[in-house]
One Martini backbone bead per residue (centre of mass of N, CA, C, O) as a GRO file, in nm:
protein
  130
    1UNK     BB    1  -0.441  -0.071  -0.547
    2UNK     BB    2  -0.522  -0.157  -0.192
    3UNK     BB    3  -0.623  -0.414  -0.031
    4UNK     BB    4  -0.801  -0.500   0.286
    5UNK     BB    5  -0.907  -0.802   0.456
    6UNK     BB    6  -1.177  -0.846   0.699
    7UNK     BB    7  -1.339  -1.098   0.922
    8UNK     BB    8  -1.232  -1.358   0.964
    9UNK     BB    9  -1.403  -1.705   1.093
   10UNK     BB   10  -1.586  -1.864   1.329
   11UNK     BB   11  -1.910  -2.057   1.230
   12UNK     BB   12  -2.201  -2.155   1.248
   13UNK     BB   13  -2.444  -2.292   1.130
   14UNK     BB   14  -2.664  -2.009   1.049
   15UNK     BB   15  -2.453  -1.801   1.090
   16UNK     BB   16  -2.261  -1.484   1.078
   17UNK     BB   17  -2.098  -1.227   0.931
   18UNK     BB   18  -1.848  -0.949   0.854
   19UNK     BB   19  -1.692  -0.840   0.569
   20UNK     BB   20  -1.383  -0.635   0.495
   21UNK     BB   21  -1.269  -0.375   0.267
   22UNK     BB   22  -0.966  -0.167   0.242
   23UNK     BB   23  -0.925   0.090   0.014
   24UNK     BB   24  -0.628   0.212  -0.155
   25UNK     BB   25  -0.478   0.490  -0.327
   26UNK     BB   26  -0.466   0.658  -0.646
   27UNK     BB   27  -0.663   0.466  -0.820
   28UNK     BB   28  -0.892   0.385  -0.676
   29UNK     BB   29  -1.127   0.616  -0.812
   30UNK     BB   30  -1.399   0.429  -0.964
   31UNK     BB   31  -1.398   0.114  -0.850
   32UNK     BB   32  -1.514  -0.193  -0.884
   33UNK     BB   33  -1.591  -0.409  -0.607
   34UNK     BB   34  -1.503  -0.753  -0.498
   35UNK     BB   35  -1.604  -1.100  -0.392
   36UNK     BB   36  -1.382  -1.405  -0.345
   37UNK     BB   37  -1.371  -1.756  -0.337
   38UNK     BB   38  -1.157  -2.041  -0.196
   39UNK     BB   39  -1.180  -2.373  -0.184
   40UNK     BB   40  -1.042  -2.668  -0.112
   41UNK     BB   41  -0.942  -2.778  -0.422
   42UNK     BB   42  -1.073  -2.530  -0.547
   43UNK     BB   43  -1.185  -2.261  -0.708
   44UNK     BB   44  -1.254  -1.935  -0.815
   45UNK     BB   45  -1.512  -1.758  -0.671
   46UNK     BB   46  -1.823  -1.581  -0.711
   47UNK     BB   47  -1.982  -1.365  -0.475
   48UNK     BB   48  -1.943  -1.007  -0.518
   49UNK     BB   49  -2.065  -0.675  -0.681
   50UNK     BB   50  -1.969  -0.340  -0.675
   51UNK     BB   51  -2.017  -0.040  -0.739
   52UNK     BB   52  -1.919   0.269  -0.662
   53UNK     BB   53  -2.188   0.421  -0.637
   54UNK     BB   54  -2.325   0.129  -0.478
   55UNK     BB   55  -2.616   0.069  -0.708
   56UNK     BB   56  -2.449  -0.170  -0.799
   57UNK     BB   57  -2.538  -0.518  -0.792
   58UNK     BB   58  -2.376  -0.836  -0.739
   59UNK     BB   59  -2.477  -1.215  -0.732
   60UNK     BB   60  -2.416  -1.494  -0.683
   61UNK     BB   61  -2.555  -1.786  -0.657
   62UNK     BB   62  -2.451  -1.922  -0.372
   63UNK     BB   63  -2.589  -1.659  -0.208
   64UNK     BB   64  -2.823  -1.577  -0.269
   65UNK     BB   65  -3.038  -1.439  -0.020
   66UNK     BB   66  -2.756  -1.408   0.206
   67UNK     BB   67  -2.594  -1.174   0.078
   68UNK     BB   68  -2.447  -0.853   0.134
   69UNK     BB   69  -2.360  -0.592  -0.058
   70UNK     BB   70  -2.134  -0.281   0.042
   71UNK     BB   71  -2.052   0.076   0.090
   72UNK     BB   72  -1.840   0.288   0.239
   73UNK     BB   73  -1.733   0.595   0.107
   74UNK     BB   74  -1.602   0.724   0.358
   75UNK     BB   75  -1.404   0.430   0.370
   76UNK     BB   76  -1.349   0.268   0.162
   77UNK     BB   77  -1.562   0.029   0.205
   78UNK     BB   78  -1.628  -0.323   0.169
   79UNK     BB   79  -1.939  -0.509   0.294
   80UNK     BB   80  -1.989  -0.849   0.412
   81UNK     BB   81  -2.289  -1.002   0.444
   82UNK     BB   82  -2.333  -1.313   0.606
   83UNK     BB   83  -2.565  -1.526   0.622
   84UNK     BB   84  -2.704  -1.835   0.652
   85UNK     BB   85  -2.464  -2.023   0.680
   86UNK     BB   86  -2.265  -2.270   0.513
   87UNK     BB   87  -2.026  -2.518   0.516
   88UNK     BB   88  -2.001  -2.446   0.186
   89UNK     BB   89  -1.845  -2.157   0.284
   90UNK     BB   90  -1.577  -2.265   0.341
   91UNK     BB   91  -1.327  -2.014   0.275
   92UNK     BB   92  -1.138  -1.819   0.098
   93UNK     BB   93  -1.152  -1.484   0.117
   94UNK     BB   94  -1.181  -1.189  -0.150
   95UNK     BB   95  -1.067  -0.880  -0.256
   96UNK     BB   96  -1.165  -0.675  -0.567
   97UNK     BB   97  -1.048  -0.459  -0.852
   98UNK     BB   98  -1.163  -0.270  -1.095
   99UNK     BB   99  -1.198  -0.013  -1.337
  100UNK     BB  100  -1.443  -0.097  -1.429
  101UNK     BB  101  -1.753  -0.173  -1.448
  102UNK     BB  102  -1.968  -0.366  -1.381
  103UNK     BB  103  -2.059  -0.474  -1.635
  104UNK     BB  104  -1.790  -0.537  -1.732
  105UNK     BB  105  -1.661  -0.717  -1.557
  106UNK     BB  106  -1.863  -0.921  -1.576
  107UNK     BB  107  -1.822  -0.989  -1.873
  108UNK     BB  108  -1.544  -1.029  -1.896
  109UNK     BB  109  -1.558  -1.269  -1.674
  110UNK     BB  110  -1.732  -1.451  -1.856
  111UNK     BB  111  -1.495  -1.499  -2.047
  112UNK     BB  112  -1.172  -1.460  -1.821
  113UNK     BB  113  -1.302  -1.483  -1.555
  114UNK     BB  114  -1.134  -1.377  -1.251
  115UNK     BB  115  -0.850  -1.298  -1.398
  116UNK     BB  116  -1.000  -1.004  -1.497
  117UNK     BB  117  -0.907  -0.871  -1.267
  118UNK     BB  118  -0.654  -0.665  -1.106
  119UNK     BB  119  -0.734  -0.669  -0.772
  120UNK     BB  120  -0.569  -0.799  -0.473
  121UNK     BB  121  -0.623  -0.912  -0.199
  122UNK     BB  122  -0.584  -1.065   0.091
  123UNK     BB  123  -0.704  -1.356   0.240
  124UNK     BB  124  -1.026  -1.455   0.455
  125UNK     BB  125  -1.116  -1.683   0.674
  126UNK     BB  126  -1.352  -1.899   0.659
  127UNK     BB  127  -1.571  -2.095   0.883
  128UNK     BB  128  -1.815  -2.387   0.910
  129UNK     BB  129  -1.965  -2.515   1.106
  130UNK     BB  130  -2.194  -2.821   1.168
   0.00000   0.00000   0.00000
């Protein structure tokens, strides 16, 4: 599976954002796509993920109710809307992949962490002025 993940740029507080990610591969088919970031001299953190048929989605807590993950199946691509942005979302967005359903990921996830995922994309930088 391969991600590329753009949309990442410069937005003051309280403005929108809109990160997309596009996975290609032969592995692709079946896969729960999930978005983290990562704040400098801190962890990767997670952001939001959702099943491979779009209808279950799962939302960190720092971000619930301002973000929202969906998925266009016809372009293979899952876009991350972030909504009334905080300086404190400032961070390297990556997106990611693995072969499990969300919900086992997501169990994964709480036991052995982010580094629980597969597939890694390179990261697109969020900045949110203050």
């Amino acid at each position: 599976v391969q991600l590329q993940a753009s949309g990442g740029g410069l937005v003051r507080a309280g403005g929108s954002l809109r990160l997309s990610c596009a996975a290609s591969g032969r592995t692709f088919s079946g896969v729960t796509l999930g978005w983290f970031r990562q704040a400098p001299g801190k962890g990767r953190e997670f952001v939001a993920a959702i099943s491979w048929s779009g209808h279950s989605t799962s939302n960190g807590e720092s971000v619930k109710g301002r973000f929202n993950i969906s998925k266009d199946i016809a372009k293979n691509t899952v876009v991350l809307q972030m909504n009334s942005l905080k300086p404190e979302d400032t961070a390297v967005y990556y997106c990611a992949a693995d072969h499990l359903g969300l919900t086992y990921i997501m169990s994964k996830m709480s036991r052995v962490g982010t580094r629980g995922w597969s597939y890694w994309g390179q990261g697109t930088l969020v900045t949110v002025s203050s």
